[in-house]
N, C-alpha and C positions, 0 to 999 in steps of 0.2 A: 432433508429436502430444502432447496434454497427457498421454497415461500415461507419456512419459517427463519432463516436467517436473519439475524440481527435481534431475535426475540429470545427470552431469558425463558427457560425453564416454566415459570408459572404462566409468565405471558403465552406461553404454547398452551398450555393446560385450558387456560383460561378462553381463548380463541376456540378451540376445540368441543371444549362445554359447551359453550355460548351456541355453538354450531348443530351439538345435539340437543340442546336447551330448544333451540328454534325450531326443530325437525317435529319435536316431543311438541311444542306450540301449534302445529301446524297440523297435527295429529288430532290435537283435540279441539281444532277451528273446525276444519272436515266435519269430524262426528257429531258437532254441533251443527254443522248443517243440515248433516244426512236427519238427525233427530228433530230440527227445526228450533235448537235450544237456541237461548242468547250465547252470543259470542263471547260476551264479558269473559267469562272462566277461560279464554284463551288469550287474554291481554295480559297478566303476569309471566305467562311464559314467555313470551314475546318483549314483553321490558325488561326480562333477565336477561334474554338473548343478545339483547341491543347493548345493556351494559358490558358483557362478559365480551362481544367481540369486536365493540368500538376502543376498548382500552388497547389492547394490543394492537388496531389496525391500526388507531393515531399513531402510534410506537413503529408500527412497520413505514410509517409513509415518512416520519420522522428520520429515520434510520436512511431511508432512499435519498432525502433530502438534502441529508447532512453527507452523505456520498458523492451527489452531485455540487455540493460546497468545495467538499474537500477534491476533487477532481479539477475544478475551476482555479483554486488558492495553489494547488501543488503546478498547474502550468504557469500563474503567474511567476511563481518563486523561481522557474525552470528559466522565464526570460528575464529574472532579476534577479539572479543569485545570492548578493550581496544587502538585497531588503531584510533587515533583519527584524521589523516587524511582523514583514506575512511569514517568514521562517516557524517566528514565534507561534503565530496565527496556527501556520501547518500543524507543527508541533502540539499543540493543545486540541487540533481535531483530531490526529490521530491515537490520541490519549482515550479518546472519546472510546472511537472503533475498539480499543482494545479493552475496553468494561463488557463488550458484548460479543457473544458468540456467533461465527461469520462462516457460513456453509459456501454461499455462491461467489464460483469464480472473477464474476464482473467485479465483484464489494472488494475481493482479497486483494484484486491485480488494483485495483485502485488505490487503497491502503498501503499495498507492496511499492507504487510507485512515489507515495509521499513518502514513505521511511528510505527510500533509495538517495530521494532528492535531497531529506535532513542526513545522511550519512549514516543508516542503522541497518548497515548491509545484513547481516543476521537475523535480527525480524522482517525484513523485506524476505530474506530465500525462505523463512519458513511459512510466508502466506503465500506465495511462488508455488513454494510446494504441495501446498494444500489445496490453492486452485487447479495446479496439475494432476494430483491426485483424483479431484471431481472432475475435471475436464482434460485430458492430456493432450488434445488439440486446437485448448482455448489460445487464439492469437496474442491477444495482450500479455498471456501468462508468460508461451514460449519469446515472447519479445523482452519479456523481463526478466527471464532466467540468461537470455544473450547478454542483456547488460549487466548483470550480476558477474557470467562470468569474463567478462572484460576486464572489470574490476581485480579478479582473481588472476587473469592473466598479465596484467600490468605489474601485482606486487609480487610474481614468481617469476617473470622473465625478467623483471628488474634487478630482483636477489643473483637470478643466477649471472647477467651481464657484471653487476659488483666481483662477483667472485671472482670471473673468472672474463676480464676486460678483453680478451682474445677470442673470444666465441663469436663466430660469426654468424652463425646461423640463429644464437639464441639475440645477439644485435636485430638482425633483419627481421625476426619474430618482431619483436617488441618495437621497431620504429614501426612494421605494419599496423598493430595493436594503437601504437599512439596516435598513427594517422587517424583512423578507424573511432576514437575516440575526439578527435579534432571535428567529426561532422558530427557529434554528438550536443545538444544542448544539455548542460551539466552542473550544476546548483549544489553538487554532494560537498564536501571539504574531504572527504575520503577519497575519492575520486580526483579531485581536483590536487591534493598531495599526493597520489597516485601517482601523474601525470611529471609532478615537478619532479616527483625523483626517476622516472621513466625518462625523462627530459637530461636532469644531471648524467645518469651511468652513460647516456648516448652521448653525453657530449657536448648536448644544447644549452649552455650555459644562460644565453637570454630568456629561454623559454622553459628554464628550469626556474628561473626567478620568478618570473612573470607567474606563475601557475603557484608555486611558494608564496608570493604578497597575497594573489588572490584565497587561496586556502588559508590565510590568517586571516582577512579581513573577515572570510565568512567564521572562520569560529577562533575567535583572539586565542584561545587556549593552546592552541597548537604551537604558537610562537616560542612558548616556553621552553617545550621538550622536544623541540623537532631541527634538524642539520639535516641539509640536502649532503650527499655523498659525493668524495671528492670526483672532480672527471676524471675517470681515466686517463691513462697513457695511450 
């Protein structure tokens, strides 16, 4: 159930008690009425109650909070790609999300869109999937499995234009695919050497560069092991 996402095992446990804990309180306030007893013998039930289901609810509002952070910090990084503080920032929130177990859609497609933006295509499709799973007509999920397979279509129409520089059909694919990616705001380094080599097989020497400088700026490592492909003929 999504009201227990983002809570660990005991923290469920513990919420749950607390809830029967309260119930069993409430039980023996009653029949201390109906008997005309003091109440007193109904206040430890009720102090255990309040401890066992305030720990987990801070922990759930906690968990919301940090969702709507990390929601805020993942569209900053989307208009600044190259910040590589809030990168870092992103990065260590969603380190967070992943210590805790995430049932609802909203939380996964949120999380799926910060690991898209740091370039962790793979944990992105598999919270993708998991919000699909719970929800298969959740919008943000299906919106994010589109840009996932973009991604995927950029580096297989790309392969096959290498191969095979005479293909015209698989050309025309893939300049639609990059247009398509042009109205996209895009922060990946995945994505964005994606692009430059999508850019190279077609042809586009300037705009193959251009997306190459920026995909090293955002992760210097690339520069090392990475050749745009010669342009065809």
């Amino acid at each position: 159930m999504t009201i227990f996402s983002g809570l660990q095992l005991y923290e469920i446990v513990m919420l749950v008690g607390g809830c029967i804990v309260f119930v069993l309180g409430l039980v023996v306030a009653i029949v201390a009425v109906v008997r005309k007893e003091s109440l007193w013998k109904a206040l430890p039930p009720f102090a255990i109650a309040i401890v066992m289901i305030g720990f987990p609810a801070y922990t759930k509002i906690q968990f919301s909070k940090d969702g709507i952070d990390l929601e805020k910090n993942t569209e900053a990084l989307l208009n600044d790609p190259e910040n590589g503080a809030k990168r870092e920032e992103v990065s260590k929130e969603v380190a967070k999300f992943a210590q805790r177990p995430m049932t609802d859609p909203r939380t996964l497609s949120i999380v799926a869109k910060a690991q898209i933006a740091l370039g962790d295509n793979t944990a992105a499709q598999e919270n993708v999937t998991r919000a699909l799973t719970a929800s298969p007509q959740d919008a943000k999920a299906l919106s994010l499995q589109k840009r996932l397979e973009l991604d995927r279509n950029l580096e297989q129409l790309t392969a096959t234009v290498e191969k095979n520089p005479s293909d015209t059909t698989a050309k025309s694919n893939l300049n639609q695919v990059v247009n398509e990616a042009s109205k996209l705001q895009i922060a990946s380094p995945v994505t964005t050497l994606n692009l430059a080599k999508a850019h190279a097989a077609l042809g586009n020497a300037d705009q193959a560069g251009v997306n190459m400088n920026r995909a090293v700026r955002i992760n210097p490592n690339l520069g090392r092991a990475i050749a745009l492909p010669q342009r065809p003929n």
